[in-house]
N, C-alpha and C positions, 0 to 999 in steps of 0.2 A: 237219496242215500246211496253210499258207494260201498260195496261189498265186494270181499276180495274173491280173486280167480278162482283160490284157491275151496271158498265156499262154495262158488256157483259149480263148481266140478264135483263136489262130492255125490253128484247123481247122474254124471255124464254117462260110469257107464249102464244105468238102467235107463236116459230120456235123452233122446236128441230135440235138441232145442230147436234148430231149424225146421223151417215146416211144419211144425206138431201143431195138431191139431185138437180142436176140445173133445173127442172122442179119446187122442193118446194121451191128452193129459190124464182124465177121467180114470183113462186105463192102467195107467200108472199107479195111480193112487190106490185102486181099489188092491193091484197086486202087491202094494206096499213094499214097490222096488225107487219110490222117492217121497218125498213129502209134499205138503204146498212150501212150506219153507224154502226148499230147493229149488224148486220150478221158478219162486218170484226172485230168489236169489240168483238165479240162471240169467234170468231176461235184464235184471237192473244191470249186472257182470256184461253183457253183452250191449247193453246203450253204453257203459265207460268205454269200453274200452273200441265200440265202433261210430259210436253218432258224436262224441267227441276228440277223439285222436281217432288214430286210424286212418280211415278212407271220410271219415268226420262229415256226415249225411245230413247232421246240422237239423237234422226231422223232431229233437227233443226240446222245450222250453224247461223244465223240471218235471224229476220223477217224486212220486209219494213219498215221503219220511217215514210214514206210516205203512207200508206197503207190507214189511217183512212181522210186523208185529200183528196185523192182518192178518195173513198167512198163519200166523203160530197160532192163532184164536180158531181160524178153522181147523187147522192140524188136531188140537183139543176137541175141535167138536167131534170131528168125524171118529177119532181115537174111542171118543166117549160113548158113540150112539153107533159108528160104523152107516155114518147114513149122508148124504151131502146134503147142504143147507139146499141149497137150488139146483136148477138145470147149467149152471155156471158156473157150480164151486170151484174157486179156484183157477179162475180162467181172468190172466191176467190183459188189461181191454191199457189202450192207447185212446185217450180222448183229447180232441181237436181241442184248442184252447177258447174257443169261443159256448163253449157249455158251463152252466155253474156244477162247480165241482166245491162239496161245503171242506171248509179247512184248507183246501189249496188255492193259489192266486189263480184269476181268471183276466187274461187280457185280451182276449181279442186281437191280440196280434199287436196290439197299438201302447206303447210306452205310455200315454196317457192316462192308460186303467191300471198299469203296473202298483200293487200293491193291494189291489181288491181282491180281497179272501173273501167270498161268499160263506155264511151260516146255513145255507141250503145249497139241495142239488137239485140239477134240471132234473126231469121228469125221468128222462132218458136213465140218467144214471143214477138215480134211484133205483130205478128199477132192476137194472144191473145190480146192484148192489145187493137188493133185496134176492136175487135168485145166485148170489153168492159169488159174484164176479170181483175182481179187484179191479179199481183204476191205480193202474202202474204208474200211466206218465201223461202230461198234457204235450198235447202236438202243436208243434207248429202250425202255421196257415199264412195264407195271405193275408195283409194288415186288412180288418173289419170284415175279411171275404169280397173286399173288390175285385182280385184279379185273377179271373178262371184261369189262365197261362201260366202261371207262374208262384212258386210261395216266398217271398219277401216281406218281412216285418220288421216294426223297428224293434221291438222285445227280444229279437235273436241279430245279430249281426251276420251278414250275409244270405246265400241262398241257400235252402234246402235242394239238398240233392238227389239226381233217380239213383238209384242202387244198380239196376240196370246200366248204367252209363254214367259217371260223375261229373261227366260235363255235358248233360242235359237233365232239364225240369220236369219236374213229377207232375206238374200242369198247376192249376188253383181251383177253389181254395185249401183244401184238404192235402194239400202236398205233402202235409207232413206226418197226417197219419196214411196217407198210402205208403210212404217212403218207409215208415217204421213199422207197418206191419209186411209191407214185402220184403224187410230186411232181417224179418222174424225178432224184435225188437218185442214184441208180444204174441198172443193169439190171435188176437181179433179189435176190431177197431169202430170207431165210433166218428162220423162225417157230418155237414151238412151241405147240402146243394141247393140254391137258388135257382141256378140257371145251368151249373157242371158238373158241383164242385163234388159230389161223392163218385160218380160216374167216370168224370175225368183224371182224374188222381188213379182212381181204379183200373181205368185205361191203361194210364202211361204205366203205372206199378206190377201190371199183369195180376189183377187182383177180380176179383168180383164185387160191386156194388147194387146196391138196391133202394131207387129212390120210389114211396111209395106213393099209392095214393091219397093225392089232399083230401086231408084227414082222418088217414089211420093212426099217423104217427104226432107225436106231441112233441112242440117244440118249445113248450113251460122252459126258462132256463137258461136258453139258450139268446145269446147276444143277437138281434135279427139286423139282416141286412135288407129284407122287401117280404114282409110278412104276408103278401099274398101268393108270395112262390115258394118262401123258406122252408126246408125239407131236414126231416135230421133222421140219421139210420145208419147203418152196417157198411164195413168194408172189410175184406174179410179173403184168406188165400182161399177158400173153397167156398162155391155153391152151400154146402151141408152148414159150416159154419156162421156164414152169413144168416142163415137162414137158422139156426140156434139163438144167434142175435136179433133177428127180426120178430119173435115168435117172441120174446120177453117183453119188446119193448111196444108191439102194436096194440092198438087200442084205444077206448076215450079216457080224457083226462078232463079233469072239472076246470082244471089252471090253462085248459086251452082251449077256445070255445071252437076251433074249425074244426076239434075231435066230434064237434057234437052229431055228426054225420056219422060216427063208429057207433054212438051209444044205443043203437039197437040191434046193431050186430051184431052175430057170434065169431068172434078171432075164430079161424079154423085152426086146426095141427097140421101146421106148413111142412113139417117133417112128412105126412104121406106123399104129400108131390113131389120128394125126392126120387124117381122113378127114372130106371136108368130107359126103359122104352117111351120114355114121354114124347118122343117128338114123330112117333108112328102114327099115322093116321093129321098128324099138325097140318094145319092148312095157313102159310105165310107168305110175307109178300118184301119185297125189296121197294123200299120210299126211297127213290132218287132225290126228291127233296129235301131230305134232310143231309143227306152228305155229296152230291155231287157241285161242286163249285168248278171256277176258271183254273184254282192250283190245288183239286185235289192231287193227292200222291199216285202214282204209279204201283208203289209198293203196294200200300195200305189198298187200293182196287186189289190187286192182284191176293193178298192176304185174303182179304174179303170173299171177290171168287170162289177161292177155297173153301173158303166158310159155308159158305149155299153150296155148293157141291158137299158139303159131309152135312148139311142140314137132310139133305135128299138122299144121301146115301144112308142114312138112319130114320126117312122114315117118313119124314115130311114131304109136303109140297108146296113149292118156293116160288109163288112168280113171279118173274122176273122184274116187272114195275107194276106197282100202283100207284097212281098222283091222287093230291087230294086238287079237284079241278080248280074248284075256290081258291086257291090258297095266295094266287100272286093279288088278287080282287079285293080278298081281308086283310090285307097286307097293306095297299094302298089307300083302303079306307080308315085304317086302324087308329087315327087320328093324334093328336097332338101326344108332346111328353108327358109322363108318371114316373115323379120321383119322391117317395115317400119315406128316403130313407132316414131324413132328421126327424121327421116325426116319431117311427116305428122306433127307432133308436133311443128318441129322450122318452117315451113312453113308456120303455121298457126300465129305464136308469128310476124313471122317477118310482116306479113303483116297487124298485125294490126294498125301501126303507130302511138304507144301509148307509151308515152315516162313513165307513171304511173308502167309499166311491169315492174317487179323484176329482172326478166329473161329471156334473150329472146334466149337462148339455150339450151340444155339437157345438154351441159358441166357444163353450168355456174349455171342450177340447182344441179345436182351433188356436185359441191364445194360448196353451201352454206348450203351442210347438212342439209338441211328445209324438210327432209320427214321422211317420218315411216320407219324404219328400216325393216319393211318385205318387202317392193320393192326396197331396194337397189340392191339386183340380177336382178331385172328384168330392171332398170335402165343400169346400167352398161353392160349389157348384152347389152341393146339396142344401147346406146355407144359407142360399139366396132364396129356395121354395119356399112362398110366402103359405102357401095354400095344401091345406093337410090332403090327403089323400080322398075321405069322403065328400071333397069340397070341391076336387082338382077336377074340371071338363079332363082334363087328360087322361087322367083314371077311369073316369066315365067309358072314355071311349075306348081304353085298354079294354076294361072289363067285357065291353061288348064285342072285341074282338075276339075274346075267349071263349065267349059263351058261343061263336056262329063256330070256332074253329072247333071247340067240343063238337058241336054237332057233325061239323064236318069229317072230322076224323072217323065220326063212329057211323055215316054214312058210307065211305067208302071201305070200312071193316064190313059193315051190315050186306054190302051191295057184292063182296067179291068172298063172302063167309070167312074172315080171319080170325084165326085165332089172334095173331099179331103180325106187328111190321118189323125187320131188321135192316140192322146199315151200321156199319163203323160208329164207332161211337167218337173216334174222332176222322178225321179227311187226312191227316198227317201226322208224320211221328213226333216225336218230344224234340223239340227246339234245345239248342244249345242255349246255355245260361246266358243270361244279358243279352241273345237275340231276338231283337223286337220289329227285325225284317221279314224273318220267311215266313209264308203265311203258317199261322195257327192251328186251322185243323179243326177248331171246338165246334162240332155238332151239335150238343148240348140244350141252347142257350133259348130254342123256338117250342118243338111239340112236347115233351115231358112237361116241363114248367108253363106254358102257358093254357094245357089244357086241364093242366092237374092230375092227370092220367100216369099211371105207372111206369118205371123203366128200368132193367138188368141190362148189368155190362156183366158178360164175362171174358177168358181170356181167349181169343182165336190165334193167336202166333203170333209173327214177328218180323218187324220190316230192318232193314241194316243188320239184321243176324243177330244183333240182341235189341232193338229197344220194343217192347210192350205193344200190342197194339189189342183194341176190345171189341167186341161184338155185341151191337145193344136189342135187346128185344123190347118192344113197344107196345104197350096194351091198353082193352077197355081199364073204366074205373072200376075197382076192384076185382083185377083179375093178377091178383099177387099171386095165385095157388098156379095157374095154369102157368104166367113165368117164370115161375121157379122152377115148373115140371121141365121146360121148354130148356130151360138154362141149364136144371141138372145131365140132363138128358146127355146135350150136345157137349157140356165139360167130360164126362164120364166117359164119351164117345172120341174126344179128341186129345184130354188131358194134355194143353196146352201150357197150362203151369208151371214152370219151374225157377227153381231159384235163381238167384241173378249170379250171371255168371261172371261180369265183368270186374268184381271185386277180388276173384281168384278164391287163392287159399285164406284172406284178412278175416271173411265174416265165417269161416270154420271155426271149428274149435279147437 
């Protein structure tokens, strides 16, 4: 829905939209120096008139219709009780397009689901919902969430762009809600990552992400790309916010059996380990393996450096390397391919019982030619796996790759006492658009997702003077409360943050 300047300003001078967070919205409201009305009339005012004209960031597939009539319902509540429906009211969220969101189209990126209005929402955004949040707008992504590097789909024409830099990539799959929430397009945003995809967006956006672990979080809803890695969770300008969003949505869900590992746990209140001395007394370590390659950066090392220098100067102790010995041995053993993803995909179609679906197999996507033509190989490719996943020797032998590298990992944490590991979350900066020469950079793709273990990117500075660069903390299973202590810590400490500068005065108001 398009709403004029002239509405989204009638609250400018009580709320600056940039940057604001669920705290100043919060505070806004209660001082009754704007409304929710305003707030979503703010942010939809600011996708016109910047993610399509403008500087045209290209991060939006469609906003709500229903967004601003949302808002007038809470504005009535809160008028009527002076009380907010949840810890969210009013906090308008940017959701990746690959989530069912009920009443709005859900494509995955891909021309071929164009038209699928879900009657339900994923887990995720239900539960947002339920604690009073709005989804504003569906995000962009990589077409299906193939391409961690880059966000390209055929649902939008062209590339999403960094805000940071317009001539380079927010990374994949999530490009496009890093892109719109670091361009303050909303508050807070909603990812998923298999192998990058919340992390890296996060990265290149100057944002904080948080991918948890397998199985706190439910991914009901959500379109899968490799249902034994697929992750779904927060992206967010601050530690605290991210971490407002994490705190609603962790926990078991009946609609998704890998939560069944939550279901005797107690969620903690992730809000006390925001702790600005968290990293006193921390005991971490630097994993050369995970980011040192043949064309790591110059930069992004040097960035880094910095980083373990203000991790020690606040408080921690950083050693220098830990390897995990194992690791080139499980690597070579790790045996044949695992490729599950037309199974996990039609799996998911067939059981939604939604006659609205375009397609309810990878064949019948395939022949109606409705996608981007750089995942045609990875389609077809996937295709031709005759052999579902619980059947595939490949999988087999992935799986047991996991299980020795789980161990492994939490042998050499057990063996050297960490609390966690850090390392760039990528090796290099954001790639110019359409460059599919210099190397990549993605970190990502090995220890978080294959041991199922947890991982925060937040922001450490910046290499070329503006583009993004993250610092990722790496931990046991279930150890969300301590990275978040770790993360808030060192943001608090270095307040590397800031908005993008490369767009000038355009994303002002």
């Amino acid at each position: 829905m398009l709403v004029s300047t002239a509405d989204a300003q009638q609250s400018r001078p009580a709320f600056r939209f940039e940057e604001a967070t669920v705290a100043q919205v919060h505070a806004a409201l209660r001082q009754r120096s704007t409304t929710c009305h305003a707030i979503v009339a703010g942010y939809l005012s600011r996708i016109e008139r910047f993610d399509k004209r403008g500087p045209a960031l290209n991060a939006i597939v469609l906003t709500n219709p229903n967004a601003l009539a949302i808002a007038d319902s809470l504005d009535r509540r809160f008028a009527a009780s002076r009380a907010f429906v949840g810890s969210l009211h009013c906090i308008p969220v940017i959701v990746k397009d690959n989530f069912q969101t009920a009443g709005l189209q859900t494509t995955a990126g891909t021309l071929a689901l164009r038209g699928w209005t879900p009657r339900d929402d994923a887990t995720m955004v239900k539960r947002l919902k339920d604690a009073g949040a709005i989804v504003l707008a569906k995000s962009n992504m990589a077409e299906l969430a193939f391409s961690p590097y880059e966000t390209v789909s055929s649902i939008l024409p062209g590339y999403t762009k960094n805000p940071y830099a317009l001539d380079r990539v927010t990374a994949g799959s999530s490009g496009g809600t890093g892109a719109a929430v670091a361009a303050s397009f909303g508050v807070v945003g909603l990812g998923t990552d298999t192998g990058n995809s919340i992390r890296g967006p996060s990265a290149h956006n100057a944002l904080v992400g948080i991918r948890s672990t397998m199985g706190l979080t439910s991914r009901d809803g959500v379109v899968p790309l490799n249902l034994a890695s697929d992750i779904a969770g927060p992206m967010a300008r601050t530690v605290t916010d991210a971490v407002a969003v994490f705190q609603v949505v962790a926990g078991y869900d009946s609609n998704d059996a890998v939560t069944e590992a939550s279901r005797a746990r107690t969620i903690p209140d992730y809000a006390k380990a925001l702790r600005r001395d968290g990293l006193k007394g921390a005991r971490l370590a630097v994993l050369p393996q995970a980011y040192v390659t043949a064309t790591t950066d110059t930069e992004v090392v040097r960035v880094f450096t910095r980083a373990v220098a203000e991790l020690r100067r606040d408080g921690a102790t950083v050693l220098d390397s830990v390897v995990i010995p194992e690791l080139d041995s499980l690597r070579r053993s790790a045996g044949g391919g695992c490729n599950p993803f037309k199974f996990d995909l039609e799996r998911f179609l067939s059981s939604r019982n939604d006659t609205t679906l375009p397609v309810k197999t990878l064949a019948e996507l395939i022949r109606s030619r409705r996608f981007h033509p750089s995942v045609e190989v990875r389609l077809t490719t996937a295709q031709a796996e005759s052999l579902p996943p619980e059947r595939n020797p490949g999988c087999a032998a992935r799986d047991r790759f996991r299980e020795a590298l789980r161990a492994a990992v939490l042998r050499a944490m057990d063996e050297n006492r960490l609390d966690a590991f850090v390392y760039p979350t990528w090796s290099n900066p954001p790639r110019l658009i359409g460059d599919l020469n210099t190397p990549h950079g993605d970190n990502n793709q090995l220890f978080s997702p294959s041991t199922g273990y947890p991982a925060i990117t937040v922001p450490m500075g910046y290499t070329r003077a503006v583009l993004p660069a993250g610092l990722q903390f790496f931990g046991r299973p279930w150890s969300e409360e301590t990275l978040i202590r770790l993360a808030y810590s060192y943001e608090q400490a270095t307040k590397w943050r800031r908005e993008p500068t490369t767009l000038g005065a355009t994303l002002r108001r």
